[in-house]
Each structure stands twice: as C-alpha cells, then as structure tokens.
C-alpha positions in Angstrom: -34.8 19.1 2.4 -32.5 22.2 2.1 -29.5 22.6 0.2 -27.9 23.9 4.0 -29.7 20.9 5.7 -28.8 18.1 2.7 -24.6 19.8 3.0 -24.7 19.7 7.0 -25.8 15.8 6.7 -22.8 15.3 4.3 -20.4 17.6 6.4 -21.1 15.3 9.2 -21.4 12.0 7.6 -17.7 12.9 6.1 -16.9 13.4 10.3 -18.3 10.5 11.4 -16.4 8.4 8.4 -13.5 9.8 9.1 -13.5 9.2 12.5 -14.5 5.3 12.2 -12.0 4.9 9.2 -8.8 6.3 10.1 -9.0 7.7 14.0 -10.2 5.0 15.2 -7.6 2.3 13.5 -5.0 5.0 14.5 -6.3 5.3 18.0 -6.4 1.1 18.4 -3.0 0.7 17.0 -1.4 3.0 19.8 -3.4 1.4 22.7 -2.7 -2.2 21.4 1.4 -0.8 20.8 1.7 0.5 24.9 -0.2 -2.9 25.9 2.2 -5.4 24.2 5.1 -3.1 24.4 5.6 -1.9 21.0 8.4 0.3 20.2 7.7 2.4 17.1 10.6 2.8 14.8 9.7 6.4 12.7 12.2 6.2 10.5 10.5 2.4 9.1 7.0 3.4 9.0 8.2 6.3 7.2 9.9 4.4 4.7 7.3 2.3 4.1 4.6 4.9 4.5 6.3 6.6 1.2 6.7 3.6 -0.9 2.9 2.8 -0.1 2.3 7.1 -1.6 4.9 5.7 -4.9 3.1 2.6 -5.6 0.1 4.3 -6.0 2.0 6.3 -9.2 2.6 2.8 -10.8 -0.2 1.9 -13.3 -2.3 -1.0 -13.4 -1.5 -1.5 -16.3 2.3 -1.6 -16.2 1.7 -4.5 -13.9 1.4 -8.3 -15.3 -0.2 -10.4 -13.1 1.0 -14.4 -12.5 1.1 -14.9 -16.6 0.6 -18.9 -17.3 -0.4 -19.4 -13.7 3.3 -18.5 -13.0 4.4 -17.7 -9.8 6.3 -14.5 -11.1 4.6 -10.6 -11.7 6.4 -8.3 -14.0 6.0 -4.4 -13.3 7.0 -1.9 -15.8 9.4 0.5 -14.7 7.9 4.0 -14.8 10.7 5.7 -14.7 12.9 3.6 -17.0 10.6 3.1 -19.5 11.6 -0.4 -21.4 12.7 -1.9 -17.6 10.6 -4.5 -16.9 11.1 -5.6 -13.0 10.2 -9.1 -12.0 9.1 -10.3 -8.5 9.0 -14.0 -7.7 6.7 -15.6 -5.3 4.2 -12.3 -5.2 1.4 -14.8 -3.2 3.2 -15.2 -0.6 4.4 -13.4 2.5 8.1 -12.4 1.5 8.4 -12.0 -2.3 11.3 -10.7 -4.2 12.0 -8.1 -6.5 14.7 -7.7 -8.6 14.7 -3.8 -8.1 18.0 -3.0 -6.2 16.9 -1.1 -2.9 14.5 -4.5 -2.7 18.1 -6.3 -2.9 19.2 -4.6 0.2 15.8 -5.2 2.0 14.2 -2.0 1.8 10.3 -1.9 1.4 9.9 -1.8 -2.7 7.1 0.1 -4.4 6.5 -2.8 -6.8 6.3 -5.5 -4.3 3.5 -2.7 -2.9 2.0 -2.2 -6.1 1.2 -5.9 -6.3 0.1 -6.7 -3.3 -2.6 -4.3 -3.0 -3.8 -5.7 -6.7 -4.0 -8.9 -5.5 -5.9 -7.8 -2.0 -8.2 -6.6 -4.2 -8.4 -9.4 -6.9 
C-alpha cells in the first residue's frame, strides 16, 4: 500500500467518523426538536456549552472523588489556588456546589468536571 493510498483511507475514515459521531447526533437532535416541539433557547446551550470547554481546564487531579464513601466531591479551585469547592450529592441528578454562580442556578464547571469523571468511572 502507498503512502497516497494508506492517507486517502485515513482522510476518509476521519469523514466517515465525523459524520457518524457528531453530524449525525446533531442532525437527530434537530429532527427529534421540530417533532416534539422543542424550542431551543441559544443563549442556555451556550452557557452550558462554555462551562462543558472550562471543565475540561480543571485537573483530575484537583478533583477528590466521594472520600470515605461520602456523598460529597471536593474540586480545587484553579484559579484560587487554596479554595477547595465542595459539591454535595454529585451521584445524583441535581447536585450542589458551593461555587456562587451554582448558587444562583447557573450551570457550574465543577458540577461538569465531576460528572463526566464519574461517566467514565
């Protein structure tokens, strides 16, 4: 095999991922928004959409995972560095953080943080 025909396989597997991965979950969500009526609201999928793109600037390591079989997570502040924030309940479908935009209801990029580590735990 060719160096031309081995990066034209790659070139196209990368389409065809692509394609599966994100246009097609893009693509689904729209239809199954019109079919059951679904309003977007922009401005919330954009806040969220950023805190996801923070989160991911937050260590692993900075986070502390249920010690003692707790039900509480502590995530270092990165930008205050001895802050420790502390989110109750992280298991379950509304936990909170004591970070203050999470106080006013506003997606949090620890609550993020954590519960894509335990997705994936």
């Amino acid at each position: 095999m060719s160096f031309r025909e081995w990066f034209t396989g790659c070139r196209f597997n990368w389409l065809i991922f692509h394609l599966v991965e994100d246009a097609l979950t893009h693509y689904w969500y729209g239809v199954k928004c019109k079919l059951f009526g679904y309003v977007k609201n922009k401005k919330q999928e954009g806040i969220v959409a950023s805190t996801m793109l923070r989160a991911q600037d937050i260590l692993d390591s900075n986070v502390l995972l249920c010690p003692n079989g707790e039900d509480i997570t502590y995530v270092a502040s990165i930008n205050h560095t001895p802050k420790v924030w502390t989110i109750h309940t992280p298991s379950f479908e509304w936990p909170q953080c004591d970070y203050p935009f999470a106080k006013q209801g506003i997606a949090c990029k620890h609550v993020m943080k954590v519960f894509k580590m335990l997705q994936h735990s």
